[in-house]
VOGU-3710 file (C-alpha; in Angstrom, 3 decimals, decimal comma):
1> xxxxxxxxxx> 72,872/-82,967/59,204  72,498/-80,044/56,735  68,988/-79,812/55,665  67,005/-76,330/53,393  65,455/-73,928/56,074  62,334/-74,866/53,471  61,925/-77,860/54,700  62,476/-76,594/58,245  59,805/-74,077/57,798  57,518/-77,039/55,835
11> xxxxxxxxxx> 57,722/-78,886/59,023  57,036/-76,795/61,292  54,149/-75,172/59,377  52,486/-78,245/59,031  51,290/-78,590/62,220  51,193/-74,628/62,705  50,399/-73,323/59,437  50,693/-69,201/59,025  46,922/-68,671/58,126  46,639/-68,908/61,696
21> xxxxxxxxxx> 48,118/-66,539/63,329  46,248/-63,402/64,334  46,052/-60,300/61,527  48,207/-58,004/63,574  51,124/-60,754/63,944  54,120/-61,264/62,320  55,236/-65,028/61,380  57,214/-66,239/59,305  60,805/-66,066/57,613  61,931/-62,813/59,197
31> xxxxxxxxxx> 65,701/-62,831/57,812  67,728/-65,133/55,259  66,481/-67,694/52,416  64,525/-70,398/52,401  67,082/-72,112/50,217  70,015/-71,655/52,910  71,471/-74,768/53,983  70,972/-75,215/58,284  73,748/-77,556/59,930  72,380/-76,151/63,808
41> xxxxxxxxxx> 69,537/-74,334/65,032  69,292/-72,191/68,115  65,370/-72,359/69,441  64,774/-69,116/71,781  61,670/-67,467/73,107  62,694/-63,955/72,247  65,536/-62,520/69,861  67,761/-60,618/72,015  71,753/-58,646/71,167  72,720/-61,100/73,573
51> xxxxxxxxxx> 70,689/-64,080/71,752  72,089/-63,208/68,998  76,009/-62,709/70,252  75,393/-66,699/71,252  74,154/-67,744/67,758  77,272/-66,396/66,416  79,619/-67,700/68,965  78,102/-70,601/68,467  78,139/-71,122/64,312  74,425/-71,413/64,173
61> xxxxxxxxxx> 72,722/-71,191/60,688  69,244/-70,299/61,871  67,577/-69,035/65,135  63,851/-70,518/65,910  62,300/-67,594/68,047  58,457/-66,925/69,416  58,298/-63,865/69,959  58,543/-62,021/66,429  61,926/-60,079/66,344  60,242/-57,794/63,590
71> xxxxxxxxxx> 56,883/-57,125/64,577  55,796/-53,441/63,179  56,972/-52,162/59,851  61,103/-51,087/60,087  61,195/-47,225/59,191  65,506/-47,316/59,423  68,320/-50,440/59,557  70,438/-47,649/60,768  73,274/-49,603/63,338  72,930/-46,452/65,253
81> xxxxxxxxxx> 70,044/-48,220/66,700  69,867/-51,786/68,349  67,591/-53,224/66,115  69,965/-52,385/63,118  72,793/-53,595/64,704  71,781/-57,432/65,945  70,349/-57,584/61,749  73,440/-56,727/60,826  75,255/-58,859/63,276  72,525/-61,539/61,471
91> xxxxxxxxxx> 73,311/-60,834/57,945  77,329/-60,454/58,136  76,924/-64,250/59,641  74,616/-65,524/57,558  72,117/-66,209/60,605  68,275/-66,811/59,542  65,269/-66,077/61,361  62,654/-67,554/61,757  59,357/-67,530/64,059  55,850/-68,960/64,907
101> xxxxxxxxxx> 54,065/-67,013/67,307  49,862/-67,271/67,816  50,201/-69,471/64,460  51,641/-72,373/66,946  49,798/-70,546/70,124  46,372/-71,439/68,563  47,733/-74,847/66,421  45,613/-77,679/67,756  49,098/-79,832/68,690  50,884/-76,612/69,180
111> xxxxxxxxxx> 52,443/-74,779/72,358  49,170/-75,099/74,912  48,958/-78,780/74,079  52,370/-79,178/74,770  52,004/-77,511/78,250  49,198/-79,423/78,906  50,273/-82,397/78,496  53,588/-81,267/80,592  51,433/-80,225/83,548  49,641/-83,953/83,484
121> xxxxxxxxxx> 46,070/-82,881/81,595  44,355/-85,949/80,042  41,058/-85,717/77,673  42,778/-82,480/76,328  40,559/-80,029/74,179  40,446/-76,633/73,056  39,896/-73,562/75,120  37,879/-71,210/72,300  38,501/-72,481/69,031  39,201/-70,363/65,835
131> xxxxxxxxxx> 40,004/-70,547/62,024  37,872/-73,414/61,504  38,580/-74,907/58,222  35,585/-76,171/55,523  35,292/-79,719/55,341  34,056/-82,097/52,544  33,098/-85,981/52,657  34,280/-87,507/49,821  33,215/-90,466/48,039  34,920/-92,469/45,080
141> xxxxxxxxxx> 33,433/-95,701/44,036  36,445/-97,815/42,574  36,458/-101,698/41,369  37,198/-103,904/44,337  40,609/-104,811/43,671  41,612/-101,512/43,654  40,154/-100,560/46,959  43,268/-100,841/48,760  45,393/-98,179/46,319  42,311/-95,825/46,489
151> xxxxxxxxxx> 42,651/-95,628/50,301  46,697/-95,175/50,478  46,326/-92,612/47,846  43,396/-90,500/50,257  45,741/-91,185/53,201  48,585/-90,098/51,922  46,657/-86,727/50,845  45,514/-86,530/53,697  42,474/-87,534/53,582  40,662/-89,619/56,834
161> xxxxxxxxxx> 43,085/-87,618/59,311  40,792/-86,800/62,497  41,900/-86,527/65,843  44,973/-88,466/66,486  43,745/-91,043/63,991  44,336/-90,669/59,590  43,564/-93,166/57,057  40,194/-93,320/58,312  37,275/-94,315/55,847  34,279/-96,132/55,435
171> xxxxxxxxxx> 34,076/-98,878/52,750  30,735/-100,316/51,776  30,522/-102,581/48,808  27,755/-102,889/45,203  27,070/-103,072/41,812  27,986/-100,731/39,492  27,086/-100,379/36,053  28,193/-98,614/32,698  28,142/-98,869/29,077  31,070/-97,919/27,011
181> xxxxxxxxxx> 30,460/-95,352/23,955  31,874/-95,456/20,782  35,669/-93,857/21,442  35,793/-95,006/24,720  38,763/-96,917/26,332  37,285/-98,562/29,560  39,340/-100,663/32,351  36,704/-103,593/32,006  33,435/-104,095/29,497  32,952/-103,962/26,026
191> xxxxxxxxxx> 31,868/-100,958/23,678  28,155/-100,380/23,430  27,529/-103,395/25,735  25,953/-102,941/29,703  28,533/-103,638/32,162  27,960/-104,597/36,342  31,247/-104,649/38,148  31,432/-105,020/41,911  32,499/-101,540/43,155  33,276/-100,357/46,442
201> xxxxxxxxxx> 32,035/-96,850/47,525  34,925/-95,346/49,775  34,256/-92,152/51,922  36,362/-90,282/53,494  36,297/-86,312/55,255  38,873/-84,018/53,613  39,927/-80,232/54,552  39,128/-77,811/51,934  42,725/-76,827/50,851  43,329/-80,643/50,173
211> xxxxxxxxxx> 40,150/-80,920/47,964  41,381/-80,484/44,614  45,203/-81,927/44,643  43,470/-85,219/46,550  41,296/-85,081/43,251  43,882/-85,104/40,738  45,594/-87,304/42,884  42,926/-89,800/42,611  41,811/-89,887/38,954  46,034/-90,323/38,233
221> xxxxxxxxxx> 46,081/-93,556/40,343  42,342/-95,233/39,251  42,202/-97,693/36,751  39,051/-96,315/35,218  39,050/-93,873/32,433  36,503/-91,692/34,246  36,241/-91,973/37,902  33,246/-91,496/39,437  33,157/-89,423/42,775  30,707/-87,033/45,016
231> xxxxxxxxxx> 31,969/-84,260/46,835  29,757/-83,234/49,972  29,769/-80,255/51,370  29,823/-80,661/55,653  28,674/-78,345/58,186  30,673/-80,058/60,961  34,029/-78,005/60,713  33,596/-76,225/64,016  33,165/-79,660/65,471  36,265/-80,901/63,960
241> xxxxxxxxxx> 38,346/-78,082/64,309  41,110/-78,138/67,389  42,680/-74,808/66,412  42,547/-72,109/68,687  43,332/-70,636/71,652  43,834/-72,397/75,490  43,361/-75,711/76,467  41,361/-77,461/78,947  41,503/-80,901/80,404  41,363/-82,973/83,534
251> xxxxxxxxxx> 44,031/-84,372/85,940  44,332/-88,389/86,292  44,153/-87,631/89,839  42,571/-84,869/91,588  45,020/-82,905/93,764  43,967/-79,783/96,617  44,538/-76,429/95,717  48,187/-76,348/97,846  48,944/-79,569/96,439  48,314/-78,371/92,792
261> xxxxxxxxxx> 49,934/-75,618/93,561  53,557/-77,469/94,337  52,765/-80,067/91,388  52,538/-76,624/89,001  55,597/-74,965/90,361  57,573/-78,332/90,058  56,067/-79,264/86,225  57,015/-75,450/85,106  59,795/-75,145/86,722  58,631/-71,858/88,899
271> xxxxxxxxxx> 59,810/-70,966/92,156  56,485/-68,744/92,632  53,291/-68,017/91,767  50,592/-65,072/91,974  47,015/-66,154/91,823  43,395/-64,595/92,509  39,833/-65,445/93,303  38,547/-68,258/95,765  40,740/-71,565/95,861  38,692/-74,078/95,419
281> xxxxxxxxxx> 38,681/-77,272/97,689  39,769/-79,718/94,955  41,289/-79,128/91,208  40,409/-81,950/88,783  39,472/-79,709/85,437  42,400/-77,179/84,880  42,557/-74,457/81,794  45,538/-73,345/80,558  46,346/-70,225/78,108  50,226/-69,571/77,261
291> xxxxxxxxxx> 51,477/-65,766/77,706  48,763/-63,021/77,962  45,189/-65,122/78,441  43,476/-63,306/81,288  40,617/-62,361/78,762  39,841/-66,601/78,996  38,991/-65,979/82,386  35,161/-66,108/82,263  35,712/-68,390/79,171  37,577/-70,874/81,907
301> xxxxxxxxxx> 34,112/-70,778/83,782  31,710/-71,268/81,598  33,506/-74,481/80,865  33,599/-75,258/84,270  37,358/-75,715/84,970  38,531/-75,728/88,487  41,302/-73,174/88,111  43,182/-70,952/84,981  46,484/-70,902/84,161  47,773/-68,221/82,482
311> xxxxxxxxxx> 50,244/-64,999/82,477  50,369/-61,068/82,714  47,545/-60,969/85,517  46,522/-57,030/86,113  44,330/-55,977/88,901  41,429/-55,933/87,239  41,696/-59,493/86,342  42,229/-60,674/89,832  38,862/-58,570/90,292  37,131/-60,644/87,164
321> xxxxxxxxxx> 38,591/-63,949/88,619  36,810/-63,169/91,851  33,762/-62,158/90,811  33,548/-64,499/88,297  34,004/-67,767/91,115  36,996/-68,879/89,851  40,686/-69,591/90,734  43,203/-67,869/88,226  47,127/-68,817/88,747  49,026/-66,261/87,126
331> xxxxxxxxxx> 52,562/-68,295/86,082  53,626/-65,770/84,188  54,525/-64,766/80,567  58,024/-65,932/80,435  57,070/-68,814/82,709  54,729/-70,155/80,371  56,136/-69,312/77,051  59,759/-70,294/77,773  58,684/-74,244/77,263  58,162/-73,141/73,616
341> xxxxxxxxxx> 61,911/-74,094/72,656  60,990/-77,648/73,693  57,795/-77,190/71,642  59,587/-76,658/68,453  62,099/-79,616/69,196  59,609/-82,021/69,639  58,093/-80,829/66,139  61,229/-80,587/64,482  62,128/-84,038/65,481  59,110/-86,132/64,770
351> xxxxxxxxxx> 58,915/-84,065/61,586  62,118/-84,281/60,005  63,574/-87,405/61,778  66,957/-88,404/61,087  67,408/-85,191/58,904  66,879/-82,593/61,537  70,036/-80,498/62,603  71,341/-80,325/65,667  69,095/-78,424/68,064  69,958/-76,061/71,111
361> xxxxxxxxxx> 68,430/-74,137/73,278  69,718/-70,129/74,142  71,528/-69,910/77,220  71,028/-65,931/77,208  67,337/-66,262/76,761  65,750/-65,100/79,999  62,723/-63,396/81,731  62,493/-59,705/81,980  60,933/-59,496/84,779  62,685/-59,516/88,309
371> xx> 61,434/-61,000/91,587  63,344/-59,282/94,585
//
């Protein structure tokens, strides 16, 4: 089904919004228009000639990548050079580009919670958060009878959304009173005459960015002619916040290091793995950072996990992991990354439902790196 790459790009960047990816990355709509109309998507970890050869073979309208295809600023398009040729062979067939790189890295349900929850982790939290948003409690006090359209209209805003929960507030019920001026048009009560109504006072926590729309939102569905509200400043973002890089979380089951071992190889589909430092006698509390994370290392061990999972392990590291008393499996950067393709199908799906285009994965996507 043909849906705008806006929407696309909505969906995705609701759950791993731009603002966080890192300063010196490059996210976002790389080539086309938002307003182009996608029929099939092609979800890849890196943009490749040969990536892009198999988007055009097969009629796709927009290729989801990782790894940004455009990273530093472009001094030529000359098709002399590769990089000028696959944006021609992109533009000529009407091919976007799109990509979310530490933006969904560092999302709280983005590509680390994903493998996480592929490798079995349960109780799964956040390795070393980052871009902690501001948070405010707010508080309307509404007649009773209108308590229930208050509370859809905060939900819907989304107001109340922590964890895994939204639509969460706390409802506690009074008297209010008012007096009508002259001029005044009120819901109940009589000009120049004291008025008690039973209110209820309805809280709920809201992110900064949704402050003021959930506002206006508000005063356009109460039935009183001025709404009264309070808007409380909190101090507890960090504690809310899941964004950021890593995971960490425990197995249902403790397994021995060769066991784990065979149960990581088989849930990431590796045929072999490098590791340092001392293997520990059993794993219950595993850490896991997607592509490069060997600077998580002493990170891993202050929060006391059992082993780190991670990619791109250098000599030095293995050094770190050692001295450092902890077991470091090294699965690689393609070997962690590549799952990313089912990350964005599982977002794409839940987000857009019965509207989302048809989905597949690159066959000429691959790992650079050769084992002999």
């Amino acid at each position: 089904m043909a849906v705008k790459l806006n929407k696309i790009i909505q969906t995705i960047e609701a759950l791993a919004p731009e603002k966080l990816a890192e300063d010196w990355d490059n996210v976002g709509l790389q080539v086309g228009s938002r307003q182009q109309r996608i029929n099939r998507i092609l979800l890849t970890l890196d943009i490749t000639v040969d990536v892009v050869d198999e988007a055009v073979k097969k009629k796709v309208d927009l290729i989801i990548a990782h790894h940004p295809f455009i990273f530093n600023g472009l001094k030529t398009l000359s098709t002399d050079f590769e990089k000028g040729q696959i944006i021609e062979q992109l533009i000529k067939n009407e091919v976007a580009v799109y990509v979310a790189h530490t933006n969904l890295d560092k999302a709280a349900k983005g590509l680390n919670h994903y493998l996480a929850e592929m490798i079995g982790l349960e109780s799964i939290k956040t390795l070393e958060h980052s871009n902690p948003a501001a948070y405010y409690k707010l508080v309307v006090f509404t007649p009773v009878e209108a308590s229930q359209k208050i509370i859809e209209v905060l939900g819907k805003n989304g107001a109340g959304a922590i964890g895994d929960y939204d639509y969460c507030t706390y409802r506690s019920t009074g008297i209010g009173t008012f007096r009508p001026l002259q001029g005044a048009n009120p819901f109940v009560g009589q000009i120049n005459k004291l008025t008690c109504v039973s209110e209820d006072r309805i809280e709920a926590i809201v992110a900064a960015p949704d402050l003021k729309n959930l506002i206006a939102a508000l005063k356009r569905n109460h039935p009183y002619e001025e709404m009264a509200y309070d808007v409380i400043a909190l101090e507890n973002g960090d504690l809310i916040n899941e964004n950021g890089l890593g995971k960490i979380g425990v197995l249902s089951q403790p397994l021995e290091a060769s066991g784990f071992i065979t149960h990581i190889k088989t849930r990431l589909g590796l045929t072999a793995l490098r590791g340092a430092g001392e293997l520990p006698d059993i794993v219950r509390r595993v850490a896991i950072c997607s592509g490069a994370g060997a600077d998580m290392i002493g990170l891993a061990k202050a929060k006391r996990a059992d082993v780190l999972i991670t990619g791109d392990l250098k000599h030095h590291d293995g050094q770190r992991a050692l001295e450092n008393n902890i077991w470091v499996l090294d699965a690689g950067h393609y070997g962690t990354e590549k799952w990313v393709t089912n990350c964005f199908k599982q977002m794409l799906e839940a987000g857009l439902g019965d509207t989302c285009p048809e989905m597949i994965v690159a066959e000429a996507s691959r790992d650079f790196i050769v084992t002999y």
